[in-house]
N, C-alpha and C positions, 0 to 999 in steps of 0.2 A: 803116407796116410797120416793122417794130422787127428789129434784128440784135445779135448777141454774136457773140465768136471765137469761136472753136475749130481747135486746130492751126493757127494765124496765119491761117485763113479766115473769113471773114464767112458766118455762115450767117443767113439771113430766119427770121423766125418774126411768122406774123401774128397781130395781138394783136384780141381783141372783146373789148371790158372791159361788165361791167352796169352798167346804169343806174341804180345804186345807188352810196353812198359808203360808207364803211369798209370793213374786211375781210373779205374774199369766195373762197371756196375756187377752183381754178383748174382745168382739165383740158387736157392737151396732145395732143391730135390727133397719131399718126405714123401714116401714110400707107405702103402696103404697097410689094412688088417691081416695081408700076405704075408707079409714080411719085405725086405730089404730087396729092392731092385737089382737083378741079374742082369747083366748082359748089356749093363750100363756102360762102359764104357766108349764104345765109338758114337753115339749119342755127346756123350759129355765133353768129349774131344773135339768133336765137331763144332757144337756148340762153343767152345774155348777159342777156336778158329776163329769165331766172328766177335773175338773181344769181351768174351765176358767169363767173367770167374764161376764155375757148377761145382756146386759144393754137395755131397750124398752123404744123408743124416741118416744114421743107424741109434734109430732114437730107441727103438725096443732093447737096449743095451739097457737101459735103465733100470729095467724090470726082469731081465734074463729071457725076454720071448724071441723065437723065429718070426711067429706066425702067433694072430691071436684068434678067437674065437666070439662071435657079437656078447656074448656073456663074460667075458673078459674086460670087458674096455670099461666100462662105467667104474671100475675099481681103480683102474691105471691111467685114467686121462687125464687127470690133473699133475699128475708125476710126470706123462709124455708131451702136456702142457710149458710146462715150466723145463724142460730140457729142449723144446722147440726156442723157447725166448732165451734162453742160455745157449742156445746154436746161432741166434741173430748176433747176437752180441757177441760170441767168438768170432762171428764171420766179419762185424763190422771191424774189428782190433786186427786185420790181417793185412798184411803190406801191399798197397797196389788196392784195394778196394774201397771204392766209394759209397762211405757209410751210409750216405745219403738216398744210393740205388741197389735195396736188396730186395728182392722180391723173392716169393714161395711160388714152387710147383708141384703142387701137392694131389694125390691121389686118395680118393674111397676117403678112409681113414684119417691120410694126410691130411686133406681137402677139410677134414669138420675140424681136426684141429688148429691148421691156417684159419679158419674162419674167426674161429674161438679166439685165436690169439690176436687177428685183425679189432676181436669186439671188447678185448680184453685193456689193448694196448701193448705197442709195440717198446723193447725196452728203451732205453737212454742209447743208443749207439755212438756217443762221445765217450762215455763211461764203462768200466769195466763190468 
């Protein structure tokens, strides 16, 4: 299990790399107002089977939640904002992935903040 900062905290992101060598496009899993996707992993394996790096962002580490509550989020989205584009930017700097092809699959939650970060801009993935 692989971590990067953000806001001087250590956030998890669990890495399935393919069974393949050279560059391989990548997709980051964010996980909805639940909390953190269970039972992820034969999904992610699979998926790694056909070539591609799934990365699982435990972006609620940010903020200490499991699980949030719709009264929660408008205090915490610009924090779970900026540790989504702080997860792009990890993922782009990883060996074997092609910065060029990360894409988000994002749920509920995930899904508004992919959105947000799509309208926002995505970081530099040359850059640190």
């Amino acid at each position: 299990m692989a971590t990067f900062i953000t806001d001087g905290k250590p956030i998890r992101i669990d890495h399935y790399p393919p069974n393949r060598t050279g560059s391989s496009p990548a997709v980051i899993l964010i996980h909805g107002s639940g909390g953190p996707l269970h039972g992820l992993d034969p999904f992610a394996s699979q998926a790694a089977m056909f070539g591609v790096h799934v990365f699982v962002l435990h972006y609620f580490e940010r903020t200490g939640h499991n699980w949030v509550s719709p009264s929660q989020i408008e205090s915490h989205f610009l924090a779970w904002l900026e540790t989504v584009k702080d997860a792009v930017s990890f993922v782009a700097r990883q060996t074997g992935v092609d910065a060029n092809r990360i894409g988000l699959l994002s749920f509920s939650l995930g899904a508004f903040l992919s959105l947000a970060l799509a309208h926002t801009g995505f970081p530099d993935r040359r850059s640190g």
